[in-house]
N, C-alpha and C positions, 0 to 999 in steps of 0.2 A: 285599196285592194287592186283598184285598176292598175295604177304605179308597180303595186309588186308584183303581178303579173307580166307588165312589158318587162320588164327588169330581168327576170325568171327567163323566157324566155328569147331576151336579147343575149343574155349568159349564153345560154344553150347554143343558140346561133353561129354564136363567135366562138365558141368552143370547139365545133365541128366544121367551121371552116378551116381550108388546108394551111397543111406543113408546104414548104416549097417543094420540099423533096417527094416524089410520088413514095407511096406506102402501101408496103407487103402484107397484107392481113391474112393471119394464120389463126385459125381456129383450135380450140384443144381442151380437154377436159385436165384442170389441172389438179389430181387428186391420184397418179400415177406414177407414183415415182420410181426404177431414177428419169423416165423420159420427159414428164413435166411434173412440177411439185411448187409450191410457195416455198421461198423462203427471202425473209429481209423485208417485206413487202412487194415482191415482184416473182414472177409465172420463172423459172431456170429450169431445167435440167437439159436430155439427151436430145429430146427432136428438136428442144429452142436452140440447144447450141447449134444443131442442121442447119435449122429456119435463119437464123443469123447467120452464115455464113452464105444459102442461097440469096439473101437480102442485099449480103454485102456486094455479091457476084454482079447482081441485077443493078446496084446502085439506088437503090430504095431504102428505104426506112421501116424494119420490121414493127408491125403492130399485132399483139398478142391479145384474141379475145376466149374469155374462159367461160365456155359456154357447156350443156350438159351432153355427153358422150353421143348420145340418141340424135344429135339437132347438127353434129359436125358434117354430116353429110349433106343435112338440107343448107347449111351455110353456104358451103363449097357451091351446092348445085344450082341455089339460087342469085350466086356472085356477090353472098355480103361478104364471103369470104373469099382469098385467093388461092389458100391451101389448107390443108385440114391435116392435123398429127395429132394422134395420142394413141397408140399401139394399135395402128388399124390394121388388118391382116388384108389380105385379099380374097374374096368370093364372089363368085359367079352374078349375085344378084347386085351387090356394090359395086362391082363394074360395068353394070348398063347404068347407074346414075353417076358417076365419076369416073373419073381415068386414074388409076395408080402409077407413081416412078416405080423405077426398081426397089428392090428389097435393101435394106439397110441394116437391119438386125432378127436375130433367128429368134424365136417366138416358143415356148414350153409351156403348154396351158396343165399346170398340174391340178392334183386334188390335195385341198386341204382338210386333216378329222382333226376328232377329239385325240390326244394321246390315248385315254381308258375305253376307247373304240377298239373293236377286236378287227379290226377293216385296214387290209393290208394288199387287196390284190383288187387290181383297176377295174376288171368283171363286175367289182361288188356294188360299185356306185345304178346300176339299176336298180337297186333294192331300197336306194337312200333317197329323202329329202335334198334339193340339193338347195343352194345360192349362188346365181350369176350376177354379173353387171351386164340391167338391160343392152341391150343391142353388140354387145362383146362376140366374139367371135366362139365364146363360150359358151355362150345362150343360144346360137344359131346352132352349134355341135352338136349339143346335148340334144337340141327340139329335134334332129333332123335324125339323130342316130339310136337316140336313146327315148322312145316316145311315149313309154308308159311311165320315164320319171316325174314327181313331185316336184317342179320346180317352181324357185323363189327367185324371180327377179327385180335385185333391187337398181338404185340409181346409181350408186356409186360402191367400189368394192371395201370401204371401210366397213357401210351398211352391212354388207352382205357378211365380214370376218363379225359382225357384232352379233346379226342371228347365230352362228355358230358358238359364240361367246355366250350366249343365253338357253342358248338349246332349242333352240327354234329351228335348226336346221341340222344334218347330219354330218353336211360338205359343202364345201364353196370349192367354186371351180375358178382357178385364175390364172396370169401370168407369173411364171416363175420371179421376176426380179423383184417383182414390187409382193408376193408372195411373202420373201424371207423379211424386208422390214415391218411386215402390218402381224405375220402371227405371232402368239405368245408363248409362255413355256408350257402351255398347257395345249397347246396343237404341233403336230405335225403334219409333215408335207409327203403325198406315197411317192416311194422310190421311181415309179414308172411314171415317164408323163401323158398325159391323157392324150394329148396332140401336139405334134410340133411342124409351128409356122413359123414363118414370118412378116416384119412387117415392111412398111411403103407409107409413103404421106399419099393426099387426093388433090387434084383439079381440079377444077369443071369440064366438063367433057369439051373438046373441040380447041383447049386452051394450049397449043400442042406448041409453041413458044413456052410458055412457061413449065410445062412437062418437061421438054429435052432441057433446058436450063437446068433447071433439078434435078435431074438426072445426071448432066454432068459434073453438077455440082458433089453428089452423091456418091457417085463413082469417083470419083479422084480422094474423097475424104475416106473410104473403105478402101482406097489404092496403099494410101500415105498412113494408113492405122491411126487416123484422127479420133473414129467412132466409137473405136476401142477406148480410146483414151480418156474421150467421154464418157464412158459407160463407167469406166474405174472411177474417175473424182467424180460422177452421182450416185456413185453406190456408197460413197462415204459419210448419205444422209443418217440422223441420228434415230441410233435403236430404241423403241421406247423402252420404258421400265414396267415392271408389274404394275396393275393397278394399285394392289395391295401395301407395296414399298411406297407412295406417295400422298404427300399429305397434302392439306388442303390448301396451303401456301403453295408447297410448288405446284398445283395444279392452275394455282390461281396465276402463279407467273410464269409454266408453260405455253400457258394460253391467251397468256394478256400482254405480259413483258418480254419473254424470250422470243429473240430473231426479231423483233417488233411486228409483233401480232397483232399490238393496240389498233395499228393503223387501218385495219381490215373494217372494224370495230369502229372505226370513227368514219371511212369513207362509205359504209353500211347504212351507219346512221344519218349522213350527210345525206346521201342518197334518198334516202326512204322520207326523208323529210322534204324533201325537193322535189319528189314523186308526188307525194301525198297535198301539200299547199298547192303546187300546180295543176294537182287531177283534182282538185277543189272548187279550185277558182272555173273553169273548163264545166266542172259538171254545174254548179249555181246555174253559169251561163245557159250553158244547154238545159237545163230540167227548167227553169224560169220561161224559156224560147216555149217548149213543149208543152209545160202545164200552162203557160196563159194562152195558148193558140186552139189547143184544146177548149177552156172555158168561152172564148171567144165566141166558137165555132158555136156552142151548146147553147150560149146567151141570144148567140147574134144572127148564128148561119152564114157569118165570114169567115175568110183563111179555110176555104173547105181542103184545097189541097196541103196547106202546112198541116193542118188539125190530122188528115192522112199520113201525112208522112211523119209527124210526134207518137202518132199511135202504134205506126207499122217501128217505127225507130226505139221504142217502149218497149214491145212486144220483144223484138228481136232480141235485146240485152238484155232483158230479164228473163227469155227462155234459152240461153246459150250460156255456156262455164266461163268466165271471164279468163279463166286459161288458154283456153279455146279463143278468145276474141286477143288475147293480147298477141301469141301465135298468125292470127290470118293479119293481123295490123302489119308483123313485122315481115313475116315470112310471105305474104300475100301483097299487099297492099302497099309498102312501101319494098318491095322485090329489087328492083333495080336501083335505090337507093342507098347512099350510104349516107345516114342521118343518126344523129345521136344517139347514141339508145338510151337515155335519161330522157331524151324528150319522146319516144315513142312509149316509155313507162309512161309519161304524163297524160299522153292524146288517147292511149289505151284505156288508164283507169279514170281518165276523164270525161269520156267518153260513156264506160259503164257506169261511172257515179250517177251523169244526167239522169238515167234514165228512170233512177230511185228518186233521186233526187223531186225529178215532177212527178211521179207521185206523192210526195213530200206532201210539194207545194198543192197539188191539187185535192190531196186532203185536207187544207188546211183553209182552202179558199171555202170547200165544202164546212168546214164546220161553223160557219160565219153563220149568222141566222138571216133567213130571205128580209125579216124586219130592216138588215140595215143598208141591204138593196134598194128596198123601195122606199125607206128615209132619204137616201140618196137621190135619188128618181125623184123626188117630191118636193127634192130643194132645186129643181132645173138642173142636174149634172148628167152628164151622158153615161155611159155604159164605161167607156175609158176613164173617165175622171169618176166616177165610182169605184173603180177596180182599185185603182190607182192612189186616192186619196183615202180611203175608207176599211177598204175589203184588205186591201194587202199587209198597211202596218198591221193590223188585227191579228192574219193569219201568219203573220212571223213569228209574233209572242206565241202563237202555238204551237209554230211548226220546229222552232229551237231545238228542242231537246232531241226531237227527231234528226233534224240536218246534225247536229255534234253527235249524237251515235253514228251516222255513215259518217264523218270525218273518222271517227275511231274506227271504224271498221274498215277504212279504206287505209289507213297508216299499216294494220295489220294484211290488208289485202296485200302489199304492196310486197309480200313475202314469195309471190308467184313469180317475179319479176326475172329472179332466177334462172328462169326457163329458157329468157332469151341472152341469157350474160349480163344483167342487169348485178353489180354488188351492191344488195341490197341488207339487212343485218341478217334474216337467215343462213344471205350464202356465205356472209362474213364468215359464220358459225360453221357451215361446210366447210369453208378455206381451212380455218384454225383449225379443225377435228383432222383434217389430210395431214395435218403434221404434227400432230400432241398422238394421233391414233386415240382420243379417248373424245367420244360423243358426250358423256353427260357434263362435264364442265363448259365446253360452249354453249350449248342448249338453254341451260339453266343462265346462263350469262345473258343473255340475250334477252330470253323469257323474262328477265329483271328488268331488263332496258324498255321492252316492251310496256311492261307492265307500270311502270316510269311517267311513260309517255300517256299514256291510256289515262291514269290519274290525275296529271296535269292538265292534262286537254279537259277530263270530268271536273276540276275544279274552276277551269275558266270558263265552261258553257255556264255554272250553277252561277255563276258571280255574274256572267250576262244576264241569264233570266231574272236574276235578282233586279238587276239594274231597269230592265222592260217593265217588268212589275210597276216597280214605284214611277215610270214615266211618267 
């Protein structure tokens, strides 16, 4: 175990150590097309082609992180990232936390209804239920203008065309380009557009080299009608079909096979498996450190300040959202760093595993009967060669089946990962749904893989305890 852990993390190490060439990191949510979108297995459309050409200009090496629409600002502003693009508009309150270039493309936030809607004039939308994508310039509109709407804001705008697919909403408010690929023949778009911006990539404030860079770069491609030219070959991404017209083959190979989607699907699972053994190995360590410093302290009245700091270190991750902890890990605590994020998934959920984890164990030291403490004591061993020889094999055969439920539950955990651009198999499932436009066949795909795994692992813990047993 020791071994696979150095292993695990000398991969990691060597993985994120540099290119010779410095590297351009652009942030982006890639589920917008035509400015970013998956296809082939790799992030394409209108602002990568920008961002690769600012790249080229700079002489760097562009690197594309796809993270969720809400966190492109914190990327920028805390330097994990160098620029941030996915239709970011300009307002007042995003420009005290970044600096925008100039404008690059003109922005139409329209409305989309039901066609058998009798809703045809843009006044009406006060009356409606709506769906934004959190942090959109859609969602700032609507809050700021329109204050007594019902709004639904989801994470990403496919979410949000599927509440209106179900009836769960009355309108989704969005950008026109990526509008005409995502509705069906059973929506339309109103004539009038709710607002018309436009957009600009971010900086980090004070980054005022890399601003005018981009800026020139920007300006010269909207000189020479580059952007244009971009905008036409990504607007020639593919229309989806009814739901209704598709059977269960080709959903099965819009989603699996075509453009090779598999691979989203395999580096998901790579992923989440590499997250999960590593945040494994990590929490043992740490909840073993914890719970026997704790019992220590209880037996002995030694380790008073570790037995403090296992208890205060307990407390804290068991009463905080490990969403919440994987978030201050990245965006916090490693701020000025640029470090794997495979391995911040690891130190994050390994981190919260410990802390379950010694409880675990300290339940299990607990359920030892005080008899075979003081058999111990009675054959001249100490307190450590009790713990150690007696107490502990005992409470492993108990505590088994509890430590393989948190491994299962920490495989699943690892679906939050997301958050911070981690491609973990949920967000595989995101990736593929931004291009099939159909949520239930990823989902359920996944849900399989999951449920795969979760079985496997239940048949390998029951054959361990089997094996304890008959010791």
């Amino acid at each position: 175990m020791k071994k696979l852990f150095i292993i695990i993390f000398s991969f990691l190490l060597l993985t994120s150590c540099g290119n010779k060439k410095q590297q351009l990191i652009l942030s982006t949510e890639a589920g917008f097309a035509p400015y970013e979108y998956y296809s082939n297995g790799e992030i394409v459309g209108v602002d990568i082609d920008i961002a690769k050409k600012i790249a080229d200009y700079l002489d760097m090496e562009l690197v594309i992180k796809d993270v969720a629409f809400d966190s492109i600002i914190s990327e920028v502003k805390t330097g994990k990232s160098d620029i941030g693009a996915a239709g970011i508009s300009y307002t007042e309150e995003r420009s005290k936390e970044v600096d925008f270039t100039i404008n690059y493309s003109e922005s139409k936030q329209v409305v989309i209804v039901k066609k058998k809607t009798n809703i045809y004039n843009i006044d009406d939308i006060k009356l409606l239920k709506i769906a934004v994508q959190l942090g959109s310039v859609a969602d700032s509109y609507i809050t700021e203008n329109y204050p007594g709407v019902d709004l639904t804001r989801e994470k990403k705008f496919l979410a949000a065309i599927q509440d209106l697919k179900d009836d769960k909403v009355d309108a989704v408010v969005m950008d026109e380009l990526p509008a005409t690929k995502l509705i069906d023949d059973n929506m339309r778009i109103l004539d009038e557009p709710l607002l018309v911006d436009n957009y600009g990539m971010i900086v980090k404030k004070g980054n005022t080299k890399l601003l005018e860079d981009a800026n020139k770069v920007i300006n010269d491609l909207k000189e020479s009608g580059e952007i244009d030219k971009f905008l036409l070959e990504h607007m020639g991404i593919e229309k989806h079909k009814k739901e209704s017209k598709i059977s269960l083959y080709d959903r099965f190979y819009n989603s699996v096979i075509y453009d090779g989607r598999y691979k989203y699907i395999l580096e998901g699972l790579k992923n989440t498996l590499l997250i999960a053994i590593g945040a494994v190995l990590i929490g043992i360590v740490l909840g073993t450190i914890a719970s026997i410093s704790r019992n220590i302290y209880e037996n002995t009245g030694h380790l008073k300040l570790l037995n403090l700091i296992s208890k205060t270190y307990v407390s804290i991750i068991r009463g905080t959202p490990s969403t919440l902890q994987l978030m201050i890990i990245y965006y916090v605590i490693f701020k000025q760093t640029n470090i794997n994020i495979v391995l911040v998934g690891i130190l994050a959920f390994g981190i919260n595993s410990g802390a379950y984890v010694a409880e675990i164990i300290r339940a299990g030291i607990s359920s030892i009967s005080k008899g075979q403490w003081e058999a111990g004591y009675s054959l001249g061993l100490n307190y450590y060669q009790v713990i150690s020889k007696i107490i502990l094999p005992q409470a492993i055969k108990n505590i088994l089946p509890a430590l393989g439920n948190e491994f299962i539950t920490l495989v699943k955990e690892t679906s939050i990962g997301a958050y911070i651009g981690i491609v973990e198999l949920t967000k595989a499932s995101d990736i593929i749904a931004s291009r099939t436009y159909d949520y239930f066949f990823p989902l359920i795909l996944i849900a399989i893989i999951y449920l795969i795994i979760t079985l496997l692992l239940s048949k390998l813990i029951n054959s361990m305890e089997k094996r304890l047993k008959n010791a």
